[in-house]
TIKOLDREN-798800 format. One record per residue: x, y negated, z negated of N, C-alpha, C in turn; residue in one letter. Coordinates in steps of 0.1 Angstrom, whole numbers, plus 2048, in hexadecimal, padded with zeros to 3 digits. Example, Ala and Ser with C-alpha at 12.3 -4.5 7.8 and 13.67 -1.06 7.14 Angstrom:
<sites>
8848397B287B82D7B28848217B2a;8808167B988980B7B98818007B1s;
</sites>
This chain:
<sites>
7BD7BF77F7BE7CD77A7B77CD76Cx;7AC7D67657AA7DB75A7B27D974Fx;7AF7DA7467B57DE73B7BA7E9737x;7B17F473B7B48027397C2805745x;7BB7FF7507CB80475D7D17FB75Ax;7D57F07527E17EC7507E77F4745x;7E27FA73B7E47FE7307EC811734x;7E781573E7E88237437F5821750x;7F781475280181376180C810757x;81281B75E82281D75982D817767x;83580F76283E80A76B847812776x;84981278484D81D78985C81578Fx;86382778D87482078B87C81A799x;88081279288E80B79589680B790x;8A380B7988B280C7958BA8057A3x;8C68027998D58067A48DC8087A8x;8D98107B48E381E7B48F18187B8x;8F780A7B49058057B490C8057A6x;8FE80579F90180378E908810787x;91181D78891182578490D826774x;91081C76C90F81F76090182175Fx;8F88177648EA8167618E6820766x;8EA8297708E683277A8E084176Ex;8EE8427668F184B75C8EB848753x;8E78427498E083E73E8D1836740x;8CA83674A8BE82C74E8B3840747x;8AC83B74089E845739896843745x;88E83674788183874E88584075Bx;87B84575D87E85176788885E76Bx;88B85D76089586676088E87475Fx;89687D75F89188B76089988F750x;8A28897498A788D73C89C892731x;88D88972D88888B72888089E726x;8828A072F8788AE7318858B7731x;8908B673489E8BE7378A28C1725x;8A38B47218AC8B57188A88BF70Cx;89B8C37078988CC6FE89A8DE705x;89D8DB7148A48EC7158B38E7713x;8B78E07178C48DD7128C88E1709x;8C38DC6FD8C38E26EF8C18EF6E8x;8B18F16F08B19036EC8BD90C6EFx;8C59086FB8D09117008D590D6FAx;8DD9066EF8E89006EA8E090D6DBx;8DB9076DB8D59106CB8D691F6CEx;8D59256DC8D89316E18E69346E4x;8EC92E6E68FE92D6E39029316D7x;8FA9286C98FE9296BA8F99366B9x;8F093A6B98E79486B88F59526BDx;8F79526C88FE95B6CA90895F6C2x;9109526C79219506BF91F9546ADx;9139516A991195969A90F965696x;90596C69E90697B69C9139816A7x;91B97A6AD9289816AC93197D6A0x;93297469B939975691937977684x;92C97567C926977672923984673x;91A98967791599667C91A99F682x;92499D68A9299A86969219AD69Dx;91A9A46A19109AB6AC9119A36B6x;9179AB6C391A9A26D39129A16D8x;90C99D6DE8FF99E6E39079976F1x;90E9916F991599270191999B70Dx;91599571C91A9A372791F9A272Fx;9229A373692B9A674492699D74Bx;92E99575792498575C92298C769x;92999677192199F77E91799F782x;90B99F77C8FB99F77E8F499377Ex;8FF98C7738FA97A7748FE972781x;90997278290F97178F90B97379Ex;90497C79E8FC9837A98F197C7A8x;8E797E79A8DF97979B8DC9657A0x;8E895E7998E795379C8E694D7ABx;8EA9547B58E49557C08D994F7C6x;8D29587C08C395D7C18BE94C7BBx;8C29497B48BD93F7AA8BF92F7AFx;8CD9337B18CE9237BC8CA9227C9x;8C192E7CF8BC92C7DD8AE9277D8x;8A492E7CC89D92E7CC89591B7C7x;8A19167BF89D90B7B889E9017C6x;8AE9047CC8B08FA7D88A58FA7E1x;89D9037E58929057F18818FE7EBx;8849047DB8798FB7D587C8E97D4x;8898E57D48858D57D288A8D37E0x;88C8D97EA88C8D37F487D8D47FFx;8738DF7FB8668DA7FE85F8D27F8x;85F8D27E785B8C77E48608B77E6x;86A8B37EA8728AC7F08678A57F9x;8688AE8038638AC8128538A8814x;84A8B180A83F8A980A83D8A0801x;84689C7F78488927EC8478827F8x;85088180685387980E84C879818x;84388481B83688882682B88081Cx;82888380E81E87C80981E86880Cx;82986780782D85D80A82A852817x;82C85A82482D85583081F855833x;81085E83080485D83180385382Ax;80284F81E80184581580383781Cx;81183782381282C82980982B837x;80783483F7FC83284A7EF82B845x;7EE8328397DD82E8387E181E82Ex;7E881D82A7EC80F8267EF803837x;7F780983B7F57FF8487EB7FC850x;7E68098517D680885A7CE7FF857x;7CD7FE8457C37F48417C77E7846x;7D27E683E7DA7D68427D77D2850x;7DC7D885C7DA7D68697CD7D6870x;7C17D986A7B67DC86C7B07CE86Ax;7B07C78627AF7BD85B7B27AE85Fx;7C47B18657C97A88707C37A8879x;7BF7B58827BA7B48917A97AA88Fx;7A27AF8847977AB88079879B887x;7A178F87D7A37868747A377F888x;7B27898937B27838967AA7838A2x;7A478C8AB79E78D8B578D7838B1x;78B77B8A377F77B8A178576989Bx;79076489D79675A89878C74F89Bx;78474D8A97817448AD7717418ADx;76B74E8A575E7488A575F748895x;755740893755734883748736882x;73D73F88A730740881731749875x;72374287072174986271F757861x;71C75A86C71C76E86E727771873x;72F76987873B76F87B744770872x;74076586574D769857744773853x;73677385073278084773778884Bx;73878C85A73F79C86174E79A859x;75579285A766795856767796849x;75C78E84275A7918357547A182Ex;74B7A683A7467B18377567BF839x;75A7B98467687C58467747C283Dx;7727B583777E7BB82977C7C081Dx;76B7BD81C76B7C480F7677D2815x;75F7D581E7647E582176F7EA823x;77C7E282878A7E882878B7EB81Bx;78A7E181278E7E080478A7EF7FEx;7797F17FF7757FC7F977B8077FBx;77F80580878481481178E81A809x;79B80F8097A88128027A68127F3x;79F8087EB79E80E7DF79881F7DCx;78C81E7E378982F7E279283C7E2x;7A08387EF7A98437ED7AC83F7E7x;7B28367DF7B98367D27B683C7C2x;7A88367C579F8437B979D8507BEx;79E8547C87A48647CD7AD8687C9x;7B98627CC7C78657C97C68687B7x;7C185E7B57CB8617A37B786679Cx;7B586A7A07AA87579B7AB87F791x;7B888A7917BC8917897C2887782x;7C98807837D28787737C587176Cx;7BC8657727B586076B7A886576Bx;7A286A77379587377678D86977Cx;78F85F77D781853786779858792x;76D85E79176885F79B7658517A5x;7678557B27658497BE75A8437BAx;7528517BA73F8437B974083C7AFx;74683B7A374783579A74E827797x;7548257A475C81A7A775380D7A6x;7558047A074C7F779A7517F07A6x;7547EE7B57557EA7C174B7ED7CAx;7477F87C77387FD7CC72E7F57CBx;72B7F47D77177EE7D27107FC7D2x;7027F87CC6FA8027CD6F680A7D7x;6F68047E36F180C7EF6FD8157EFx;70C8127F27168197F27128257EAx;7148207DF7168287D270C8377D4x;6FE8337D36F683D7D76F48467E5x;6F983F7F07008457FC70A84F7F9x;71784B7F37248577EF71D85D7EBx;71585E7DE71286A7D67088747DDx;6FD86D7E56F58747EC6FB87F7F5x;70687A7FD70F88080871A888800x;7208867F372A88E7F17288917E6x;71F88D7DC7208937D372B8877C7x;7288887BA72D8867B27378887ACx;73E8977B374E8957AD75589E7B9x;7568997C475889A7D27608907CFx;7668887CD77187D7CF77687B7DAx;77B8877DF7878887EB7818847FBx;7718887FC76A88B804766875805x;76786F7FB7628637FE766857800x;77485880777684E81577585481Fx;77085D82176D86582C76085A832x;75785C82874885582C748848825x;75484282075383082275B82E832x;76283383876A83484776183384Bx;75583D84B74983A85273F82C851x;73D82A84873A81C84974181284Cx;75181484B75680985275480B861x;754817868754816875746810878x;73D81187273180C87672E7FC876x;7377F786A7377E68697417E4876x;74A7E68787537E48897477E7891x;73F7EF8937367F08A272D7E389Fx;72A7E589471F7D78957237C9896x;72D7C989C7337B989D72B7B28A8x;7247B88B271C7B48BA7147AD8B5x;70D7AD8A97017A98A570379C89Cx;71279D89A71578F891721787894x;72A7898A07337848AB72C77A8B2x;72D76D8B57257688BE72876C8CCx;7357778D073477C8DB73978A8D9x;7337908D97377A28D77457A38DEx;7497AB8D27597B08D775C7B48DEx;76A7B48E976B7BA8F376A7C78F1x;76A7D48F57667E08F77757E58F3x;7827E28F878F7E48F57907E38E5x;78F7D78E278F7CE8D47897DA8C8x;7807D98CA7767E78C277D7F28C6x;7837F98CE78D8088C97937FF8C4x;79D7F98C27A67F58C07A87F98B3x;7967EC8A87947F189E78F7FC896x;78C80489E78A81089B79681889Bx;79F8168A27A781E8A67B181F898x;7B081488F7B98158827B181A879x;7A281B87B79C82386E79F832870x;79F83487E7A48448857B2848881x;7BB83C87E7CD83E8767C8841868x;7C08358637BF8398547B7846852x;7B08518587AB85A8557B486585Ex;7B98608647C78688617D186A85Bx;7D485D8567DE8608497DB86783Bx;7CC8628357C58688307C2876829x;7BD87C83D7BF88C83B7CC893833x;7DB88A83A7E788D8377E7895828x;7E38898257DF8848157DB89180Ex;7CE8958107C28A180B7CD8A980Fx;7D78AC8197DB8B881C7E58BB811x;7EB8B38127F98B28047EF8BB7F8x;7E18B27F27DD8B07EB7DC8BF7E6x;7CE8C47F07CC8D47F37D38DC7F7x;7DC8D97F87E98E67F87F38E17EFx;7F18EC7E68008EA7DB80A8EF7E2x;8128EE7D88238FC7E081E9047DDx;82190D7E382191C7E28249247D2x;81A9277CD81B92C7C08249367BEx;8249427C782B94B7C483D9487C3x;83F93E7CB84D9367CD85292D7BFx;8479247BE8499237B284C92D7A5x;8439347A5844940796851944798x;85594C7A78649537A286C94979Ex;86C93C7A88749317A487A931795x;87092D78C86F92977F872936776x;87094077C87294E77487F950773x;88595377C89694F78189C94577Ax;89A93C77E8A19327738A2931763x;89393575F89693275189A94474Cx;89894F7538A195974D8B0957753x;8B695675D8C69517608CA945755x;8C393B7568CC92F74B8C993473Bx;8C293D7378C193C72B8C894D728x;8CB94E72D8D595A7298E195C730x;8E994C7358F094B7358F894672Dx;8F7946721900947714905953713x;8FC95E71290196D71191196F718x;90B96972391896F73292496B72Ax;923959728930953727938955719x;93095A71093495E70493D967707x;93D97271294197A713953978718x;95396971B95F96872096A96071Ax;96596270796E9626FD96D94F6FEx;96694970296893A7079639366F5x;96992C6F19679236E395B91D6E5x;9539206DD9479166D894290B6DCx;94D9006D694B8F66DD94D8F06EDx;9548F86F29558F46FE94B8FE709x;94590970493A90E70792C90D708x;92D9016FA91F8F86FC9208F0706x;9298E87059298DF7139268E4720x;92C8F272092B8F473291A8FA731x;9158FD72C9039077298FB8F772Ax;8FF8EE7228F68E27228F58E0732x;9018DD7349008D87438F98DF74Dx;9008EB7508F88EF7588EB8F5756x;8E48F574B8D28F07448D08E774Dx;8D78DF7498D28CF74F8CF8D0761x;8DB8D67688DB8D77728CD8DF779x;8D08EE7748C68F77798B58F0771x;8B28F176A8A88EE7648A28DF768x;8AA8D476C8AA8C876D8A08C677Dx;8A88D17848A38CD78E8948D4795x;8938DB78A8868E57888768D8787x;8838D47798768C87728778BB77Fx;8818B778B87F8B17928738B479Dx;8708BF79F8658C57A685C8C57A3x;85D8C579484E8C278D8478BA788x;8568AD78D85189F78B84889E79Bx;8528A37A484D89B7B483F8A37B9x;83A8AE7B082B8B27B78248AD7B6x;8228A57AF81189C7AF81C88E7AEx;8158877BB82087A7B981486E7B9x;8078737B27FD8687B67FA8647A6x;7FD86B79F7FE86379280485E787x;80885E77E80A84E776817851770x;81E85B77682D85A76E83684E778x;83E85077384B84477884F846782x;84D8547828538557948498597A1x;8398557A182F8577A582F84E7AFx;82884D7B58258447C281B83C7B7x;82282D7B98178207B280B81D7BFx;8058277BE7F88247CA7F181A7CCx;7ED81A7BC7E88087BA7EB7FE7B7x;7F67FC7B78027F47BA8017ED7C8x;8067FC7CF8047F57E27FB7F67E8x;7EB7FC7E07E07F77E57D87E67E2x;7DE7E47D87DD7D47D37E67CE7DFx;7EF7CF7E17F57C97EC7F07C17F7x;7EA7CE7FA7E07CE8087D87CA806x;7D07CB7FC7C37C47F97C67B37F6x;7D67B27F37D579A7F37D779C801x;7DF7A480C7E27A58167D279C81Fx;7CC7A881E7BF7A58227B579581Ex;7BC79380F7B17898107B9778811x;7C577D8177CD77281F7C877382Bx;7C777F8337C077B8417B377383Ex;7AB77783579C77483679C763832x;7AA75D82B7AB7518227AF74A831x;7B87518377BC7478467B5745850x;7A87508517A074C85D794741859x;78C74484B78174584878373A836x;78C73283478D73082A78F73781Dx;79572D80F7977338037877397FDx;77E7338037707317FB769745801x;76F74580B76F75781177675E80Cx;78375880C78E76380378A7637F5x;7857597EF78575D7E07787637DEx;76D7687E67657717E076B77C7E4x;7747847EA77878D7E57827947DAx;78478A7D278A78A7C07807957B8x;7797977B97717A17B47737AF7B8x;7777B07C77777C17CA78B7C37C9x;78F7BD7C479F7C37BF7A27C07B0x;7AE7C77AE7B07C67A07B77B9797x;7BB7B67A27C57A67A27C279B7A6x;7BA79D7B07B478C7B37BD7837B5x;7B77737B87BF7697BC7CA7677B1x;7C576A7A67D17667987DD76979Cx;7DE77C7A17EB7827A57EF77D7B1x;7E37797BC7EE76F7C97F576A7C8x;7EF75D7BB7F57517BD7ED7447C6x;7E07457C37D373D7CD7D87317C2x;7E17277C87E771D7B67DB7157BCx;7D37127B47C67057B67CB6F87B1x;7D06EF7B47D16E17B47C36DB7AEx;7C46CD7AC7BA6C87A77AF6C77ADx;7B36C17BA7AD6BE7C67A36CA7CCx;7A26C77DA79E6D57E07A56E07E7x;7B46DD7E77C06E17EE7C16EF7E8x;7C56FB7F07CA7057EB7D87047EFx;7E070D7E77EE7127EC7F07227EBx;7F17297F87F67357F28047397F5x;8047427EF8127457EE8137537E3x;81775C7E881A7637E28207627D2x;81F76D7C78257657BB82E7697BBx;83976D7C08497777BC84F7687C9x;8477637D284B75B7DA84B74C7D7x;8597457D284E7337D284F7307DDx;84A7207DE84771B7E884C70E7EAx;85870D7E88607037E78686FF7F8x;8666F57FE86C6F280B87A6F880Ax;8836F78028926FD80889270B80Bx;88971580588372080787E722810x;87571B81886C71B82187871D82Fx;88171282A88870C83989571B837x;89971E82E89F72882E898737833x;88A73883388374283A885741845x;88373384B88473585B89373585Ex;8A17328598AC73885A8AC74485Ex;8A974C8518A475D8528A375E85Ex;89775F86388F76286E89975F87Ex;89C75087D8A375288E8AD74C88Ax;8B574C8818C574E8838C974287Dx;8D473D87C8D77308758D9727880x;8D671B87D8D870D8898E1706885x;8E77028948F16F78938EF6ED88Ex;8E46E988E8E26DC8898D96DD87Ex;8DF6D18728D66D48698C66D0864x;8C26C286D8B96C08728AB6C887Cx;8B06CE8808A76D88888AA6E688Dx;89F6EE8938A66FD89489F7018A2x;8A77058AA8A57038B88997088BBx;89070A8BF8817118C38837188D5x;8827278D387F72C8DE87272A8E6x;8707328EF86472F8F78567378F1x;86273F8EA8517478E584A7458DDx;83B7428D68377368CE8347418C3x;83B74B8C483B7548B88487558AEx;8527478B185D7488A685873989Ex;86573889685E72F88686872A88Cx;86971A88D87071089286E702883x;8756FD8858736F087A8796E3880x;86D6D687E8746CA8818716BF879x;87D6BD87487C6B786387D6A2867x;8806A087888669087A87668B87Ax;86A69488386168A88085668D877x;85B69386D851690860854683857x;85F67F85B86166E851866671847x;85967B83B86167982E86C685827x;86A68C83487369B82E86F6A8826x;85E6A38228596AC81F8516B5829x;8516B38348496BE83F8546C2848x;84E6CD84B8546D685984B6DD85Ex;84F6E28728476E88778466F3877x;8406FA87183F70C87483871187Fx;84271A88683972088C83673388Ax;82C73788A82F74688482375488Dx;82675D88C818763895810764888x;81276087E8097698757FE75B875x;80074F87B7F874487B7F273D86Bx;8017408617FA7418537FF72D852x;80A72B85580F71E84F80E715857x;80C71886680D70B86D81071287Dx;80C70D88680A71189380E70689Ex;81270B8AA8127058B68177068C0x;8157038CE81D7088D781A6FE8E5x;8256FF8EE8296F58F882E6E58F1x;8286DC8F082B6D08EB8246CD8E2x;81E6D48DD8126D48CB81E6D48C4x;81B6CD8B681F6C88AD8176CC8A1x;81D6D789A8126D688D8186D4882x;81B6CA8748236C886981B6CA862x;8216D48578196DA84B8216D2840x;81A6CC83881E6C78298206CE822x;82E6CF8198336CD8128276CF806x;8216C68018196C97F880F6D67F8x;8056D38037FC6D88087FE6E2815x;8066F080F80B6F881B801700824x;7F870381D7EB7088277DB6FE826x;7E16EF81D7D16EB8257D36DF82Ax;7DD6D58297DE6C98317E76CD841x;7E26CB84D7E96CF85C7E46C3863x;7F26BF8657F26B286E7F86B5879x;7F06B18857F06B28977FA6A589Cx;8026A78A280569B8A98096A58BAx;8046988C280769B8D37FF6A58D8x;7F66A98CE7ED6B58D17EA6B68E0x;7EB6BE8EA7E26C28F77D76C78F2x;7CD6C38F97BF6C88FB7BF6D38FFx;7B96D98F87B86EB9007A76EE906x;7AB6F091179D6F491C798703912x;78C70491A78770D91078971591Cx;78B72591778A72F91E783733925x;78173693377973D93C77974893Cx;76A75193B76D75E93A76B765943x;77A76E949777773958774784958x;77978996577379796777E79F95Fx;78979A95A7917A394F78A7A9944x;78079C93A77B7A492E7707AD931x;76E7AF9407647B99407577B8946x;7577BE95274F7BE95A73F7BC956x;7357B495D7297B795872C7B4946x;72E7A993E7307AD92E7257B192Bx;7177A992D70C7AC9247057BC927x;70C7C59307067D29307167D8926x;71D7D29227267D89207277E0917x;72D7ED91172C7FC9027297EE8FBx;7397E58F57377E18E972A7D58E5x;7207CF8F071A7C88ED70A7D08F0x;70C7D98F66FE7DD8F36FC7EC8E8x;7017F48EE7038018E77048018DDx;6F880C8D66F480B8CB6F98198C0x;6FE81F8CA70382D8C67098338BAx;7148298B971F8278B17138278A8x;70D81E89F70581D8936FA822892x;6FB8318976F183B8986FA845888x;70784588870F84987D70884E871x;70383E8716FC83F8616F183D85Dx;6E384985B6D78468596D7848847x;6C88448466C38488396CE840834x;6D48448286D883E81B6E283A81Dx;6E784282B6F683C8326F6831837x;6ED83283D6EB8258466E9816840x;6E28188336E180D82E6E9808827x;6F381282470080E81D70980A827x;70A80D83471380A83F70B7FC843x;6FE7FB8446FA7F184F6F87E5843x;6F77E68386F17DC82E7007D7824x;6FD7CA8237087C58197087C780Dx;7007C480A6FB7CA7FA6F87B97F7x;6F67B87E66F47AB7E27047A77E2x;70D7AD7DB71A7A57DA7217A07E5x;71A7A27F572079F7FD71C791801x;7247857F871D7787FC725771806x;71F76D80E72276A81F72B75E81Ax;73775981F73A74B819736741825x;72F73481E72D72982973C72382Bx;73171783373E70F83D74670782Cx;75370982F7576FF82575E6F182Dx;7636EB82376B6D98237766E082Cx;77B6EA82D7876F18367856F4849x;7786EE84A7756F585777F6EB862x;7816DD86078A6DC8697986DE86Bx;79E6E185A7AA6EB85B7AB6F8866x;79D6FE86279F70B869799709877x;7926FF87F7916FD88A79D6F8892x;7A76F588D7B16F08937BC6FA892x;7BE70288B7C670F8887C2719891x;7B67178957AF71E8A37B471D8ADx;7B370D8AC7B870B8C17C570C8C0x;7D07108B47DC70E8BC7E171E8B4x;7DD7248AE7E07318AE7E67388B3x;7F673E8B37FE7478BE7F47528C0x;7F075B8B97ED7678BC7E47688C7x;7D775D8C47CE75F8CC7CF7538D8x;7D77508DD7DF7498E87D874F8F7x;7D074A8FC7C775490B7D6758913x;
</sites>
């Protein structure tokens, strides 16, 4: 992250809601700040009164019949205002999360339907769809917080030039909103062209499949623009606000009226200030939830997420030497993973809020399927998608077997044997009893006739993008540097053949 967005990103709240005390006295995020100077003005309108009745003899004091009536009116009006803003406060929310998962899962499906070919055009292609995922999601995120910080999308230093000059051509320079619209488009264009850099074009299923999550993410998206371009209803709001601050601020008048002492009439006017007015300024917190107060959606927060998300798939298929050129298109890079570099050539990742200590490890797979009777080992079902551990034949007590779908620590299934070190959790994988696996025959399931098939001949799809589009869709740019084969390829050739996910 910047200097400047570290310097502008304000912490977003946490609490206890077991803690009462903290509950009551915690500032950040609170709604007190903005409350507490009408608080006071009514309090000074209390003194106001109570003086020119007594110094002066002038009552200014009336009858509470009309107030009464009126408050009515007042507590329908505020309750109906924070319970719509409520509702799309948690509608914003729930698009936010579609188009956050789309990416993420977009990315998996990638990593895994493409696990087993290891040509050099087949990493540029997975290499090419995460830094287009990447661009995709950082661009809404420079949409979203647009009005707080003003960043136009084309302006985004993730851009190459073909990009760059493409958006602006197509949308214009301060169209923001309009431009993941037309990087979507280019992603769908890099997915059709897998034909050309797959050493066997994708099955025809496979491709909706990945399209079918860029079609979630521009649907969540839209969600998004909709919240965005439709405010509440203005006229709801004005009476809202109009009502409230003439009922609470001339309810000193009323209560004066009912001979009540000073001091115990400030107390009751503060409070209910605080109440009616409080929850006024709570609606005015939850309308724009995309920028940088405390209680805002941390967008780029959980868009960094997704983006180490991403370049852990790209680190597990394709090596660290693939994942670490994409440290340039996020704001955190390997530093915030936790890519810890050893002296050697070994990576370890690991999350940084996560260590990576074996009693942790073996306590994860606890988690996962339950506690074992025995403390030496943990029973293994048939499905080669649970995390099993067997600590008798590693000798020195530093290894165990993982098994996982996500194929990140260690893999295997029937009478395979894979022990991950202890030291070396994602680069040293030692085989024992291995079966030989036949290679796959390909029958009339993947598809009749393949070589006439949509996804390996059909050109249609990447008709999308001509002219300046096209070249931004069909072209890498310079920053897109292909990664070669590294010292990791028999790691990741053997994390191939025994892979749960992609299991024929």
């Amino acid at each position: 992250m910047s200097t400047s967005e570290i310097a502008d990103h304000t912490p977003r709240v946490t609490y206890n809601s077991s803690n009462h005390f903290a509950v009551l006295t915690q500032m950040h995020g609170s709604v007190w700040p903005r409350v507490l100077p009408h608080c006071l003005l009514n309090i000074l309108n209390v003194l106001a009164v109570a003086c020119l009745d007594r110094v002066y003899n002038l009552d200014l004091s009336y009858s509470d019949k009309g107030h009464t009536f009126m408050s009515m009116i007042v507590s329908f009006l505020i309750v109906t205002r924070s319970n719509i803003t409520y509702s799309r406060f948690m509608e914003s929310r729930s698009y936010l999360s579609n188009v956050m998962r789309s990416c993420r899962e977009l990315m998996q499906y990638v990593v895994t339907f493409t696990r087993y070919d290891t040509s050099d055009k087949a990493k540029k292609w997975r290499y090419t769809m995460a830094r287009k995922t990447i661009v995709l999601l950082r661009s809404v995120v420079s949409a979203l917080q647009f009005p707080t910080k003003g960043e136009h999308t084309w302006k985004m230093p993730i851009l190459n030039e073909k990009e760059r000059e493409a958006v602006k051509e197509a949308v214009g320079e301060f169209d923001s909103h309009r431009t993941p619209m037309i990087l979507a488009m280019f992603l769908r264009s890099s997915i059709a062209s897998n034909c050309e850099f797959l050493s066997s074009p994708m099955n025809l299923n496979r491709e909706l499949k990945l399209h079918g999550f860029v079609s979630d993410f521009i649907t969540g998206y839209h969600g998004l623009t909709k919240l965005i371009d439709t405010q509440f209803p203005f006229p709801l709001a004005q009476m809202t606000r109009t009502f409230v601050y003439i009922w609470v601020y001339s309810l000193p008048w009323v209560l004066y009226n009912d001979e009540i002492q000073v001091p115990p009439l400030i107390l009751i006017v503060f409070f209910i200030t605080y109440a009616f007015v409080g929850l006024e300024c709570v609606s005015i917190e939850l309308d724009d939830p995309y920028g940088n107060d405390a209680n805002d959606f941390d967008v780029l927060g959980m868009a960094n997420v997704v983006f180490q998300d991403i370049q852990i798939c790209i680190y597990d298929v394709d090596g660290k030497e693939a994942a670490g050129k994409l440290d340039n298109y996020f704001e955190f890079g390997s530093d915030h993973l936790n890519l810890e570099r050893d002296h050697g050539s070994s990576v370890r990742l690991a999350p940084a809020s996560v260590p990576t200590s074996m009693p942790q490890s073996q306590e994860l797979a606890q988690s996962l399927i339950g506690p074992s009777n025995n403390n030496n080992s943990i029973k293994n079902s048939r499905s080669p998608g649970h995390l099993r551990r067997q600590s008798s034949d590693a000798g020195d007590g530093n290894s165990v077997l993982l098994m996982g779908a996500g194929g990140g620590l260690g893999v295997g299934h029937g009478s395979q044997k894979v022990l991950v070190s202890k030291e070396k959790t994602y680069g040293s994988i030692k085989r024992e009893n291995r079966l030989p696996r036949l290679p796959r025959k390909r029958t009339s399931r993947d598809g009749d006739n393949f070589e006439n098939s949509p996804d390996a001949g059909d050109q249609s799809s990447l008709l999308l993008a001509k002219g300046s589009l096209s070249s931004a869709a069909t072209s890498y740019g310079s920053d897109d540097v292909v990664p070669t084969a590294s010292s990791d390829d028999e790691r990741q050739s053997e994390s191939r053949e025994t892979h749960p996910l992609m299991m024929p």
